[in-house]
N, C-alpha and C positions, 0 to 999 in steps of 0.2 A: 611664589608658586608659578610655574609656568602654564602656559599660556593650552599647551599639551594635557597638564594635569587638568587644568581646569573642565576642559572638554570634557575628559576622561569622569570627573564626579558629574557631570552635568547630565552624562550621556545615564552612567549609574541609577543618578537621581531620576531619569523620566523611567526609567524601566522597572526601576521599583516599583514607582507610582503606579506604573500600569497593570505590575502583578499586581499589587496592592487591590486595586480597582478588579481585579478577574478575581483575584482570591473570596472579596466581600459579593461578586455577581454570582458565583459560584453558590453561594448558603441561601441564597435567595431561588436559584435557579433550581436547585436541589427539592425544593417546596412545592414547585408551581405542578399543579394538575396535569393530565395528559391534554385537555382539551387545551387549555393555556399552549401549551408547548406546540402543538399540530397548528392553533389560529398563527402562533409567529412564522413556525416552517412554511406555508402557505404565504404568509405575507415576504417571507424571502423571497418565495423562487418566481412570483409578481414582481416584487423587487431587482430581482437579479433580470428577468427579462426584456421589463422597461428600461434597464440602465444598459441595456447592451450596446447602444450607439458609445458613452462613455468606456465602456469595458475595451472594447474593440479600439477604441483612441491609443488607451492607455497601453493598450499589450502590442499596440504597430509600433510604439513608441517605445517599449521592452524588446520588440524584434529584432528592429535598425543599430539599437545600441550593439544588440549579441551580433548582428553582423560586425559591423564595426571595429567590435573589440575582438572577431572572426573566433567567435566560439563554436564547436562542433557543431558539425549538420544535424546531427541525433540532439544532442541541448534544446537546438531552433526549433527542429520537430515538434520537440515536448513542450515546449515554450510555448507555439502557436496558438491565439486561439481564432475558432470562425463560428460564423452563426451555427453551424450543423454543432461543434463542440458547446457552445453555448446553453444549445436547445439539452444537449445530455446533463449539462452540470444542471438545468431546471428539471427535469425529470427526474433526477436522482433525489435533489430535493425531497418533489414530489411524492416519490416513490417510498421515502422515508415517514411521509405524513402516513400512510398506509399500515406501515408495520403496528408489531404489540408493543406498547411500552413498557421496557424490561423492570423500569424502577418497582418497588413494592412487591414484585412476582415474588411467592412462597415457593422456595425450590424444592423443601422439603419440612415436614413437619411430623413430630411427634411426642407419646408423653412418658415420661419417667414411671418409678414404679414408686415414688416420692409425690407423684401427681405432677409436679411441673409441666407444665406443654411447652415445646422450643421448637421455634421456627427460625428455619434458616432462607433470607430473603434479601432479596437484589437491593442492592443502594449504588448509588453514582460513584465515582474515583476520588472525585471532586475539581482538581485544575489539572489540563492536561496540555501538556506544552507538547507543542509539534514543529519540527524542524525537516523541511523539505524545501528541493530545490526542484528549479523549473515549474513545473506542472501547474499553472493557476486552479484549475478544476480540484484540487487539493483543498483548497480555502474554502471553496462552499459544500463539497464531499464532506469536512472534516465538521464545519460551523454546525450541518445538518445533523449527525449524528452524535457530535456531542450532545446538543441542544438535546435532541429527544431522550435524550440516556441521564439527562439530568447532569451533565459535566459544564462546568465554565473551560475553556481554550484560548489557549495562548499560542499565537501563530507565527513563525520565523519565517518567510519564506523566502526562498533566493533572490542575493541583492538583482538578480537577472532578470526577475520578473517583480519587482520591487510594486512598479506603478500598477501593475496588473492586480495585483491582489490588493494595493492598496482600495481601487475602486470597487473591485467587488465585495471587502468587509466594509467598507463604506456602507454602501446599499445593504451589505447584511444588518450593521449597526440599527440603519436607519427601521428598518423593518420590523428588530424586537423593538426599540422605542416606542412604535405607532399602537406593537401592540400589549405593552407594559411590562415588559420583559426588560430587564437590565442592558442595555447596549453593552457595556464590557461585559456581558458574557462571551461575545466574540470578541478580542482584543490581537491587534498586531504590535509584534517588536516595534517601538517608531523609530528603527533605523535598517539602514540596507547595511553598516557597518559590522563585520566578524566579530569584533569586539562585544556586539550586544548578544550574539550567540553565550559567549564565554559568560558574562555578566549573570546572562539567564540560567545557566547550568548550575549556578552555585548558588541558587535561590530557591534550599530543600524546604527552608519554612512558610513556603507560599505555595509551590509545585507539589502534586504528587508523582507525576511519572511523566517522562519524557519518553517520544514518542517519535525517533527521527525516518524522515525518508529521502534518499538519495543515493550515490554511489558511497561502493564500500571504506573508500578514506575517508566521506563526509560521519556516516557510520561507525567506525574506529575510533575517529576522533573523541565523538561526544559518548562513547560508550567509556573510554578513558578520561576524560573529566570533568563527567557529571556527578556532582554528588546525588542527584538525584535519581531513583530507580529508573531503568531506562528497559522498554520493549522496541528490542530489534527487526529492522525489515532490512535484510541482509541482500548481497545482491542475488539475480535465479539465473543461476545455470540451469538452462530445463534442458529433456532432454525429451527425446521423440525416437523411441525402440522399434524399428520393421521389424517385425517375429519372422519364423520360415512359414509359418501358418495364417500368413496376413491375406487380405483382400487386398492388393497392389493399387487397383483405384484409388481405395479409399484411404489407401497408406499415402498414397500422391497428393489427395488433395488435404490429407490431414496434417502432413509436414508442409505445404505450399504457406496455409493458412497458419500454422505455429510460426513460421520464420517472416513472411511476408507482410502480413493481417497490417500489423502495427509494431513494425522491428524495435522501434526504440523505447519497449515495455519489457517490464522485469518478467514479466508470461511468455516471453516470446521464446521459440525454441535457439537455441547456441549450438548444440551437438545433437546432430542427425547419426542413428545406430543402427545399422543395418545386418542381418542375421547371412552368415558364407552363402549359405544355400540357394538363398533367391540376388546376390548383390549382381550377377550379370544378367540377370534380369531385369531386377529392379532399379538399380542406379544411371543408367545411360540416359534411361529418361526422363528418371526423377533431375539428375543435372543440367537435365538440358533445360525443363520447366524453370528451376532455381534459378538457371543462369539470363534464362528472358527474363525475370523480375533482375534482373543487376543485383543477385546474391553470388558475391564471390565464395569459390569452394574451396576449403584447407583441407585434404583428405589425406586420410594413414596412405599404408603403402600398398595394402588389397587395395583400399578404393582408389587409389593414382595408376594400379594395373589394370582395372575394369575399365577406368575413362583416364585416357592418358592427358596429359599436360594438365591438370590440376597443379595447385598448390600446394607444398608439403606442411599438414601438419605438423607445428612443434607441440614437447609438453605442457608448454606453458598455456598452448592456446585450448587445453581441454578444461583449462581450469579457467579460462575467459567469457565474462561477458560480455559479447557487444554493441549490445544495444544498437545494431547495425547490420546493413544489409551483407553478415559472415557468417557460414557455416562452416562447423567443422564437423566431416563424417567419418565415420568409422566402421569399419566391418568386424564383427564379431562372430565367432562360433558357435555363440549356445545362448542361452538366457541368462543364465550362471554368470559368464561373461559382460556381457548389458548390464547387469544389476552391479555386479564389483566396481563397474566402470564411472557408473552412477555413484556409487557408496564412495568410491575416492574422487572422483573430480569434481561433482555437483554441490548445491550449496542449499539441500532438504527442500526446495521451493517447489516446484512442480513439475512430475516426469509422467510419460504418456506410454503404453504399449497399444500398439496397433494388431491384432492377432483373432482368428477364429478359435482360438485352443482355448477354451475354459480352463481347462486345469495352466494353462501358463498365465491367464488372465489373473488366476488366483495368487500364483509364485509370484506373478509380480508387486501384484496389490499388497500381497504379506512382506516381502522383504522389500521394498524399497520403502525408506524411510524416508519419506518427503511431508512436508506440511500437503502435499494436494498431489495425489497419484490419480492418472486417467485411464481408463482401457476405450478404442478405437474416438477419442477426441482428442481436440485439439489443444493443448495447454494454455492458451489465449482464455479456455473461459476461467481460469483462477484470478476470480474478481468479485468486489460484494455487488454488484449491480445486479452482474450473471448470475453469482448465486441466489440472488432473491434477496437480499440481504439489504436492499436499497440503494447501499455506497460501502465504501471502507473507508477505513482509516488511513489502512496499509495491508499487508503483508506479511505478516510476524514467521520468520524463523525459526524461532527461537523455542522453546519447548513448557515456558513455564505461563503460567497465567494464560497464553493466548500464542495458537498457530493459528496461519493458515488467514484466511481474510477477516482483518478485525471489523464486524460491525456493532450494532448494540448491546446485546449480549455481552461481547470482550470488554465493554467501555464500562462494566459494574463491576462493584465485590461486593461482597455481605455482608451482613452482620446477623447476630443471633437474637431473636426478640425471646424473652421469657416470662411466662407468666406462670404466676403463684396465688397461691390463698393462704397465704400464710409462712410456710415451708422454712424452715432452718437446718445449716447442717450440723450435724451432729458428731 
């Protein structure tokens, strides 16, 4: 046997073991009280604050590599962490301790004309494998809201922030321990190697649902071959619609803040819409704003006759995200227009209309089909923090079980409890 193979079962063998170990944290985890659960989340994000000297080592040290190995400036962005990022991933924590815990919730209940009563009531997933890349603040967003939602979690995170999350499930580890809570409930791949991705995907009898986040070939990929059911967070083309009936201020600073805020977020706006009527009005300045923030412009052929020397949008770039200081704008005719434009290049994530018109506020709301439609805000708040929600998971796309920001609630399913006195059918 070579020397290759041997690795190859060796690597197998610890990743089993580890589901293994999450799968049995998991029925244990399942049990534990809400109060049990809120004393550990508590002893995390104490956890996660005192170790922030070590967090901070480890992720300078995930930085310098991605230099190095000259990964994108948007990667590095999302990579970064600083005490201000640090102090969020503890609050969000925090913020988690707060919520209802969804386990045991009676969604609905009623009784037969046989007498049976049957309730239908929230239960945990059970192990939820998570594959995302860059983001460290993902490890403790994710460790938190399983936790409370009664899920065991299995964490892949990119070999690029490898050290980074290692130290922070570290300190998460350490924290259910102290307070008798399973340590493999929070559990990491123990390799930065692709290989233990693949390994992981085809371990349906341990996993229930894989849960990836990153760009759309990391997405593709494991949606192809996972045996295991897989909830997508796809990439967001958002988009950010000026009406003719907009307040132009507030259109200015509500596209400054979509594209600007935090460009290398899946919320961030991509394609800026602008209605015929106001774009020589409105566009001279809104590019000129964009362009002091260093967002370069791609614009159709109205908006390259309104502000000359822009760049020409192609159609590839209506269907891009870039996670990057780019916009692409366009001028359209109607609403009608904004919304088809939305329905074929966008990716259902999150689109904004900015407009006084009620009734277009409505048209938009009703036909754009997005997991998160806004009228005069900014797309940047599609997030479980923003919505009150604590944290997310992700993002979901996708249409079945869970759009839109997964927090506690998306992380249950049910089952039917039934009681009898007796009852047979007949």
């Amino acid at each position: 046997m070579s020397a290759q193979a041997t690795d190859i079962d060796s690597l197998r063998e610890q990743i089993v073991q580890a589901v293994r170990e999450t799968r049995e944290a998991a029925r244990q985890l399942a049990k534990a009280s809400t109060s049990q659960k809120d004393a550990a989340l508590r002893a995390m994000a104490a956890a996660l604050r005192d170790g922030r000297r070590e967090m901070l080592q480890a992720n300078a040290a995930d930085v310098e590599a991605a230099r190095q190995e000259r990964l994108s400036a948007a990667l590095i962005e999302r990579l970064a962490l600083t005490e201000a990022r640090l102090e969020e991933m503890v609050a969000s924590v925090e913020a988690v301790v707060g919520l209802a815990d969804p386990v045991g919730e009676v969604v609905r209940s009623w009784t037969r004309p046989n007498g049976l009563r049957i309730q239908k009531v929230r239960v945990p997933l059970g192990v939820i494998g998570i594959i995302y890349e860059s983001r460290p603040n993902v490890t403790s967003d994710c460790a938190a809201l399983c936790l409370k939602s009664g899920n065991a979690v299995l964490l892949r995170g990119g070999a690029e922030s490898f050290r980074s999350n290692q130290a922070i499930a570290g300190a998460i580890q350490q924290a259910l321990a102290a307070t008798g809570l399973p340590a493999a409930s929070v559990s990491m791949i123990p390799t930065a190697d692709r290989a233990g991705i693949d390994m992981m995907l085809q371990l349906d009898q341990f996993i229930d649902v894989i849960i990836p986040r990153g760009g759309e070939a990391l997405i593709r990929k494991i949606a192809e071959q996972s045996r295991i059911p897989v909830i997508k967070h796809a990439k967001g083309v958002c988009h950010v619609y000026v009406d003719e009936h907009a307040n132009l201020e507030m259109a200015k600073t509500i596209a400054l803040n979509a594209k600007c805020q935090r460009p290398a977020t899946c919320n961030a706006m991509e394609t800026l819409l602008v209605h015929q009527t106001i774009a020589k009005t409105f566009l001279p300045e809104m590019v000129r704003l964009l362009q002091e923030a260093n967002v370069e412009i791609r614009g159709c052929d109205k908006t390259r006759a309104v502000v000359p020397g822009l760049k020409a949008a192609t159609e590839e770039d209506w269907f891009t995200e870039y996670l990057d200081l780019i916009l692409s704008v366009k001028v359209v005719g109607s609403l009608e227009e904004a919304v088809d434009h939305i329905g074929r290049y966008g990716s259902a994530h999150s689109d904004a209309i900015v407009t006084e018109e009620r009734a277009h506020a409505e048209r938009f709301l009703r036909d754009v089909d997005s997991a998160c439609v806004y009228v005069n805000a900014s797309t940047r708040f599609t997030d479980g923090f923003q919505f009150g929600l604590g944290a997310e998971i992700g993002i979901s796309t996708d249409r079945l079980h869970a759009r839109g920001p997964m927090a506690l609630e998306e992380l249950t399913t049910y089952k039917y409890v039934v009681y009898g006195t007796g009852q047979v059918r007949q």
